[in-house]
N, CA, C, O and CB atoms as a CASP TS submission, in Angstrom:
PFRMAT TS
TARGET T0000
AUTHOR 0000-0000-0000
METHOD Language model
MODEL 1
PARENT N/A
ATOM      1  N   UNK     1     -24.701 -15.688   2.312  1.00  0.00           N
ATOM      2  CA  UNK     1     -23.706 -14.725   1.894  1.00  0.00           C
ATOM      3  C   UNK     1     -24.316 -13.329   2.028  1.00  0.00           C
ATOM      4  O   UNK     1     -25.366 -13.112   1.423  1.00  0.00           O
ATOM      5  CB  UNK     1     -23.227 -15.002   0.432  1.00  0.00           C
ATOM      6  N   UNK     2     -23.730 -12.314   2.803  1.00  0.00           N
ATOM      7  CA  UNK     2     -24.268 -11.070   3.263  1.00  0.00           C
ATOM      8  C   UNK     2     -24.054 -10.198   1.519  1.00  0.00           C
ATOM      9  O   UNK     2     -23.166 -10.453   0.705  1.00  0.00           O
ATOM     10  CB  UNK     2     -23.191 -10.345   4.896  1.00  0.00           C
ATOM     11  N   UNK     3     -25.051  -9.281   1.384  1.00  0.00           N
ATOM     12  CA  UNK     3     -24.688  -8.288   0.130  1.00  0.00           C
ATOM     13  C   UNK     3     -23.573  -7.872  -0.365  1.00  0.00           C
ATOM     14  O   UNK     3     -23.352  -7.806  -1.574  1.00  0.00           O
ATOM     15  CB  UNK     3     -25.103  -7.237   0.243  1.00  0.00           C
ATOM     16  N   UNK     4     -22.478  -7.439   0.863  1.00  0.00           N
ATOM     17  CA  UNK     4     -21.365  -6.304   0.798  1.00  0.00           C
ATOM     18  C   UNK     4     -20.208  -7.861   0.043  1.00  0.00           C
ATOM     19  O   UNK     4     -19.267  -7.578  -0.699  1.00  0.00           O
ATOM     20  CB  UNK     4     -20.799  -5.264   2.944  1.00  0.00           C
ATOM     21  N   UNK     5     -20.441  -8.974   0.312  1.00  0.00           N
ATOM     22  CA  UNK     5     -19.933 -10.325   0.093  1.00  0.00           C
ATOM     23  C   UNK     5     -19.741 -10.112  -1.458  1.00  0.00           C
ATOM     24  O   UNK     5     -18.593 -10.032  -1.896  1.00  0.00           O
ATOM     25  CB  UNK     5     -20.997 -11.643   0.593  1.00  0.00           C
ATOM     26  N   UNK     6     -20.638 -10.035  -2.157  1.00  0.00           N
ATOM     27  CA  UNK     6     -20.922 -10.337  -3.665  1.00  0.00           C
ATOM     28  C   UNK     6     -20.287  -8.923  -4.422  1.00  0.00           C
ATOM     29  O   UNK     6     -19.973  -9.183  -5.583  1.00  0.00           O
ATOM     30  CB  UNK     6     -22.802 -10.592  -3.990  1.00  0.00           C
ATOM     31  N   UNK     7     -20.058  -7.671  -4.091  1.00  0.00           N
ATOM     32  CA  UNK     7     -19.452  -7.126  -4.531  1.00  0.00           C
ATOM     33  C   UNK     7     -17.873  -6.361  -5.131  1.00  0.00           C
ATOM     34  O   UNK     7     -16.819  -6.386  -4.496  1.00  0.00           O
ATOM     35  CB  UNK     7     -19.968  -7.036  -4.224  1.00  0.00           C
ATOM     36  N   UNK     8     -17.992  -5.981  -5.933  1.00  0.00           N
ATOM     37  CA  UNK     8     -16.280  -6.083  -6.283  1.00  0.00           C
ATOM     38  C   UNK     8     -15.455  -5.124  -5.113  1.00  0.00           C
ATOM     39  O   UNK     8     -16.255  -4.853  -4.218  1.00  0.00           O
ATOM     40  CB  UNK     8     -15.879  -5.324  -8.121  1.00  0.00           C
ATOM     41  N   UNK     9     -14.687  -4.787  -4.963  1.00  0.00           N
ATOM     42  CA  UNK     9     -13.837  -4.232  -3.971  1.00  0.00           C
ATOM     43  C   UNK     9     -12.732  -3.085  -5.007  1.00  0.00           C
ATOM     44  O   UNK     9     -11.826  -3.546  -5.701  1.00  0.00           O
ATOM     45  CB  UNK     9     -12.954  -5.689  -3.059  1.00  0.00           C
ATOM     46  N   UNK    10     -12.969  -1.926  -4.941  1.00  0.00           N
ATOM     47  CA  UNK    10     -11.913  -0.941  -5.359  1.00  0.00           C
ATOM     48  C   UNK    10     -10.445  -1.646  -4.982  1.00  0.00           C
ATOM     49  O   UNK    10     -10.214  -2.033  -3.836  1.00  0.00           O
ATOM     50  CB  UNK    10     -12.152   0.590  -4.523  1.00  0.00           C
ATOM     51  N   UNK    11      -9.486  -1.769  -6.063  1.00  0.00           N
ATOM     52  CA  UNK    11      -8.497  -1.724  -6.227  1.00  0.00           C
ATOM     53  C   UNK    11      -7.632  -0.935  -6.053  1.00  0.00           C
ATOM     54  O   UNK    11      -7.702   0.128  -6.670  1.00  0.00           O
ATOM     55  CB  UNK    11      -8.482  -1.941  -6.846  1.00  0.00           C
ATOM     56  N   UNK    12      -6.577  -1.168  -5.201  1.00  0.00           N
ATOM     57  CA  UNK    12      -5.064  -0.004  -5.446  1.00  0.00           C
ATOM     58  C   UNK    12      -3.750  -1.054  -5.437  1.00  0.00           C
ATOM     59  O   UNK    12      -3.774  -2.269  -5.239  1.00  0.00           O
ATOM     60  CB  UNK    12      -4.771   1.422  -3.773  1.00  0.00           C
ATOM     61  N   UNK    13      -2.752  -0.304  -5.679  1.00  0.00           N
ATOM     62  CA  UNK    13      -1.112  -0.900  -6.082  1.00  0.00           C
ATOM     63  C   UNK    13      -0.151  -0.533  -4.587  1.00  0.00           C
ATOM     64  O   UNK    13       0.273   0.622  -4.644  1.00  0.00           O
ATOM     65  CB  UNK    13      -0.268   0.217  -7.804  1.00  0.00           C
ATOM     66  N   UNK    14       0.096  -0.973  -3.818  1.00  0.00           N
ATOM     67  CA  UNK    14       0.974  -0.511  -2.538  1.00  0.00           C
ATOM     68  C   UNK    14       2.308  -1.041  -2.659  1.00  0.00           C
ATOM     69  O   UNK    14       2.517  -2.204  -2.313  1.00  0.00           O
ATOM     70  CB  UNK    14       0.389  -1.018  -1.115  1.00  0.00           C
ATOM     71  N   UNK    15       3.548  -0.072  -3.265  1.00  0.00           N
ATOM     72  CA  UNK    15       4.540  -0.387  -2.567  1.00  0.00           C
ATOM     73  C   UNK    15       5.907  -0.056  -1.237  1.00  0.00           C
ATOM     74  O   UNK    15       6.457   0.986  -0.880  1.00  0.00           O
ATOM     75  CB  UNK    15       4.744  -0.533  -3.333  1.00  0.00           C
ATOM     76  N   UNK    16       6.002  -0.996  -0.956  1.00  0.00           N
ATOM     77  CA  UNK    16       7.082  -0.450   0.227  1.00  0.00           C
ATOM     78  C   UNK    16       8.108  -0.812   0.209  1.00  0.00           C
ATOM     79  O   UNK    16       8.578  -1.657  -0.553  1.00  0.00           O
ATOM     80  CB  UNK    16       6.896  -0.663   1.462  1.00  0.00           C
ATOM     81  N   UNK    17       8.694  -0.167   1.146  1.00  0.00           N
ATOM     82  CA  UNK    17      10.307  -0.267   0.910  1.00  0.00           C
ATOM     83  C   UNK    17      11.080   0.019   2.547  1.00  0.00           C
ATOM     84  O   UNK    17      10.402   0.873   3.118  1.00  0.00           O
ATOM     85  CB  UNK    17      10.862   1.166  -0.424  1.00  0.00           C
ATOM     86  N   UNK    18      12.140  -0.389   3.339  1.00  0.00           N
ATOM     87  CA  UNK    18      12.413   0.476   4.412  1.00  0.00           C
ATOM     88  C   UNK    18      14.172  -0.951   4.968  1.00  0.00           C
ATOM     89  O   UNK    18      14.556  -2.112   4.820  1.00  0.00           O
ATOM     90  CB  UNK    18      10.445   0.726   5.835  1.00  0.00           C
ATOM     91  N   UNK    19      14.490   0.166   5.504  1.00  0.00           N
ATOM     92  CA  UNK    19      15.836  -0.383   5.750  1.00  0.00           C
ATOM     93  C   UNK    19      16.406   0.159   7.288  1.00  0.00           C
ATOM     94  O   UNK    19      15.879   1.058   7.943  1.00  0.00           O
ATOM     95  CB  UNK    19      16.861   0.138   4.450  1.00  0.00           C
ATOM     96  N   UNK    20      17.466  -0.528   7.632  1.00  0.00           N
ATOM     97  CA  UNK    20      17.676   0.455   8.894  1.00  0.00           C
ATOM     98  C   UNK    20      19.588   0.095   9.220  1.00  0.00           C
ATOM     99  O   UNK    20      20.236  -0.856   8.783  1.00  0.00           O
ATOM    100  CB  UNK    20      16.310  -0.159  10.575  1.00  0.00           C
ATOM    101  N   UNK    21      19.999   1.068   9.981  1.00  0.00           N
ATOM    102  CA  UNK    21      21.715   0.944   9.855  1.00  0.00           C
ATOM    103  C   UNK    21      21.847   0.100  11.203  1.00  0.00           C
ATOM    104  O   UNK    21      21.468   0.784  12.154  1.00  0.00           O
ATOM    105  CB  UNK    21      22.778   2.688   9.888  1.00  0.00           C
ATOM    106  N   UNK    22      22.127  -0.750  11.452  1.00  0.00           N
ATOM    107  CA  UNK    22      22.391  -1.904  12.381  1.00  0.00           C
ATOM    108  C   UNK    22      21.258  -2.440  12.961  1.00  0.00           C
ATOM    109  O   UNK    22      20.277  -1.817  12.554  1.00  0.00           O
ATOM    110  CB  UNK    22      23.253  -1.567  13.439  1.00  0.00           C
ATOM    111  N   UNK    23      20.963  -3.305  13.721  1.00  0.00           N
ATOM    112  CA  UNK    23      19.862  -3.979  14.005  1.00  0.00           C
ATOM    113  C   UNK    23      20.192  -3.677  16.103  1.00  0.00           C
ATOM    114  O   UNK    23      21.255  -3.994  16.637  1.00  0.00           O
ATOM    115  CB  UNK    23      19.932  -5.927  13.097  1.00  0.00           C
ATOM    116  N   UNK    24      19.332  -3.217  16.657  1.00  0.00           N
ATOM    117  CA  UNK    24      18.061  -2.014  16.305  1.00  0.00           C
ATOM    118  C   UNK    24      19.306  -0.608  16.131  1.00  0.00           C
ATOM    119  O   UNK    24      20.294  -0.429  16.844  1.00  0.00           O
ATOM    120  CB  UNK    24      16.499  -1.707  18.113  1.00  0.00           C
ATOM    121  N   UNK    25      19.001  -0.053  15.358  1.00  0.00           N
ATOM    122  CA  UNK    25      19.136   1.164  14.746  1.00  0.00           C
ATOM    123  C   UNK    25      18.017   2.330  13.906  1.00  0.00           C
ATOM    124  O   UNK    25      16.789   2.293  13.819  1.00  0.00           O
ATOM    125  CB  UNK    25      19.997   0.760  13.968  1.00  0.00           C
ATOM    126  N   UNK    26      18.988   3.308  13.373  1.00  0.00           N
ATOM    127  CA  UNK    26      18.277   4.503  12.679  1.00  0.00           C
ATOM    128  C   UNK    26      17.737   3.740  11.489  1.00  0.00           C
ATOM    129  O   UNK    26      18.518   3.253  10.670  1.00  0.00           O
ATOM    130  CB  UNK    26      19.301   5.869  12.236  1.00  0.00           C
ATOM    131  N   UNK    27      16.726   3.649  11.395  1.00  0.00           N
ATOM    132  CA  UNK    27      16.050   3.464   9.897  1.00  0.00           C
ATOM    133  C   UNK    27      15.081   4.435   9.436  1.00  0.00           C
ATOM    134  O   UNK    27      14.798   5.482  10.018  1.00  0.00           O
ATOM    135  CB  UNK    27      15.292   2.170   9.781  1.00  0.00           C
ATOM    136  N   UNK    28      14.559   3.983   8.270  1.00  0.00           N
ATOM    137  CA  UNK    28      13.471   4.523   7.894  1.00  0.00           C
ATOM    138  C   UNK    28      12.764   3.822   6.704  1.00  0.00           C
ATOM    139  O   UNK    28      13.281   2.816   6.217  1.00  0.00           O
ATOM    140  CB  UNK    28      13.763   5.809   7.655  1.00  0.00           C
ATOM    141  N   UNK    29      11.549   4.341   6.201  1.00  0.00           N
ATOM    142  CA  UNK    29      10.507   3.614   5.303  1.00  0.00           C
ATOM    143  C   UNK    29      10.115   4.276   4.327  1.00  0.00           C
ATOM    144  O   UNK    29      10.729   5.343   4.293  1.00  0.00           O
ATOM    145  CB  UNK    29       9.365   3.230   5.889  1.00  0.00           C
ATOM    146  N   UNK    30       9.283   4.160   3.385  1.00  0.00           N
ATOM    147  CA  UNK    30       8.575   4.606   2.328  1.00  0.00           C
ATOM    148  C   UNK    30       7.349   3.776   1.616  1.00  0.00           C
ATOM    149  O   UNK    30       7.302   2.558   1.782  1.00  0.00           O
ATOM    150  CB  UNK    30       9.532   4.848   1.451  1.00  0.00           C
ATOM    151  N   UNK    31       6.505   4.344   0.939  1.00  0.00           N
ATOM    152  CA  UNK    31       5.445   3.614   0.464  1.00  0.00           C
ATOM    153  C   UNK    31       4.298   4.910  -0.941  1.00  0.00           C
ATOM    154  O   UNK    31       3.710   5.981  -0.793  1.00  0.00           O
ATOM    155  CB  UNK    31       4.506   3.050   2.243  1.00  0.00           C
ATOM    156  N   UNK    32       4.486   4.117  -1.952  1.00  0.00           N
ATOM    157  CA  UNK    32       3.662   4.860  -2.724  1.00  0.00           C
ATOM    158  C   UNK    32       2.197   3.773  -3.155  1.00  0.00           C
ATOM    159  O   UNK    32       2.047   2.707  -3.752  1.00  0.00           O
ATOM    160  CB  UNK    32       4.662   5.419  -4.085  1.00  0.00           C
ATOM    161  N   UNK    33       1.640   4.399  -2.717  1.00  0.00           N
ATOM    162  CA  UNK    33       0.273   3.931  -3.257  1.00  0.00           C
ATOM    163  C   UNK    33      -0.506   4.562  -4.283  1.00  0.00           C
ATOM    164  O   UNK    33      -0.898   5.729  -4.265  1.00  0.00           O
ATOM    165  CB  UNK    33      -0.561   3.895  -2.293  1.00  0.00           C
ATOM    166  N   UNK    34      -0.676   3.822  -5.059  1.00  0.00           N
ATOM    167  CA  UNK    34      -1.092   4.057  -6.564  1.00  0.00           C
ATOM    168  C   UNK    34      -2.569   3.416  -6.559  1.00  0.00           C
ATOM    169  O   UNK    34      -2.930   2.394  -5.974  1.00  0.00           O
ATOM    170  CB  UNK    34       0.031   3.241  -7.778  1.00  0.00           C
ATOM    171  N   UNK    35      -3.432   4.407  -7.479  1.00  0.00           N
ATOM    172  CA  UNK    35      -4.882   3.946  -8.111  1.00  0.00           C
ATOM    173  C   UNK    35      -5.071   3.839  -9.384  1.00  0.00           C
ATOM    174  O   UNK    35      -5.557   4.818  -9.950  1.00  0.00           O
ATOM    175  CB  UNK    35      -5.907   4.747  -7.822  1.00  0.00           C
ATOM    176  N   UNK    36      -4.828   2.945  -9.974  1.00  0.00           N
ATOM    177  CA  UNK    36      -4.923   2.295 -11.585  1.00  0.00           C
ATOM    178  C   UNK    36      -5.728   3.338 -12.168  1.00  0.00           C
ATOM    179  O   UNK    36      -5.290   4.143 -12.990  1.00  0.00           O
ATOM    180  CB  UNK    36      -5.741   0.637 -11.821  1.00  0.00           C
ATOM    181  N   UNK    37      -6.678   3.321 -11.820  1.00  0.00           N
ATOM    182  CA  UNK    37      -8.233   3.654 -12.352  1.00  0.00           C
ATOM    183  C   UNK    37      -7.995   5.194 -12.926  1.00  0.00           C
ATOM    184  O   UNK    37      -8.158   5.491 -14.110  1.00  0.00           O
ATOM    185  CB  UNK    37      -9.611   3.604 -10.903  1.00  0.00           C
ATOM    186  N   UNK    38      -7.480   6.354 -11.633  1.00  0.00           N
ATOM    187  CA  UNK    38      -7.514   7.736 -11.625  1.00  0.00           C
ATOM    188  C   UNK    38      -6.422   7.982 -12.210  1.00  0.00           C
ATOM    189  O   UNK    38      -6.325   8.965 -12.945  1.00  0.00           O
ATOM    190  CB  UNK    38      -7.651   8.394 -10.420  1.00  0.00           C
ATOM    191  N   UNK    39      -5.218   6.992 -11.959  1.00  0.00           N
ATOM    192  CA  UNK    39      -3.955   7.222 -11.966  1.00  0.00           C
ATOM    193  C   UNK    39      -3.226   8.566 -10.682  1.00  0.00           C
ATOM    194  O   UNK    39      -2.164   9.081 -11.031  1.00  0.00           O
ATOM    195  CB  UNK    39      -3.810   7.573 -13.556  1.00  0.00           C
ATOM    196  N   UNK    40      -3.709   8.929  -9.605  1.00  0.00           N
ATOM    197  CA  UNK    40      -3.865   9.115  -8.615  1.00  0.00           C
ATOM    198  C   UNK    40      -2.694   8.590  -7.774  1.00  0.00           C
ATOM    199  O   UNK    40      -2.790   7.363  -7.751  1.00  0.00           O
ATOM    200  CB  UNK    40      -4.980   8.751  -8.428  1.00  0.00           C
ATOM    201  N   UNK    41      -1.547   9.036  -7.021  1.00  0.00           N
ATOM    202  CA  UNK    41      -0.804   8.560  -6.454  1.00  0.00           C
ATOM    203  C   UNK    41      -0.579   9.229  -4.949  1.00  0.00           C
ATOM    204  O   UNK    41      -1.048  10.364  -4.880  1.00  0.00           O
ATOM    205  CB  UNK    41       0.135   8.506  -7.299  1.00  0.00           C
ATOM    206  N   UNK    42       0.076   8.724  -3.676  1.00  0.00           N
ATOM    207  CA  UNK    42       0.053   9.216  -2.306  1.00  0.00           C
ATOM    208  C   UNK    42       1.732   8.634  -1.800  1.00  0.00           C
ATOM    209  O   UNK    42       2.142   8.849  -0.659  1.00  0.00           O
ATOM    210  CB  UNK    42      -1.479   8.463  -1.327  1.00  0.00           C
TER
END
């Protein structure tokens, strides 16, 4: 098992969302990603 193996991994919250008006059509997306820790959002 390599070092980087055994360690914990920073956490974040990703959600998404996206829709579009007929299939293929105009759509669009969204996504907020959140950090528990800082409370920090993008």
């Amino acid at each position: 098992m390599s070092e980087a193996a055994g360690k914990a991994r920073p956490q974040v919250m990703l959600f998404t969302d996206g829709a579009c008006s007929g299939n293929p059509g105009p759509g669009g997306w969204a996504f907020i990603l959140q950090h528990p820790v800082s409370g920090k959002e993008l």
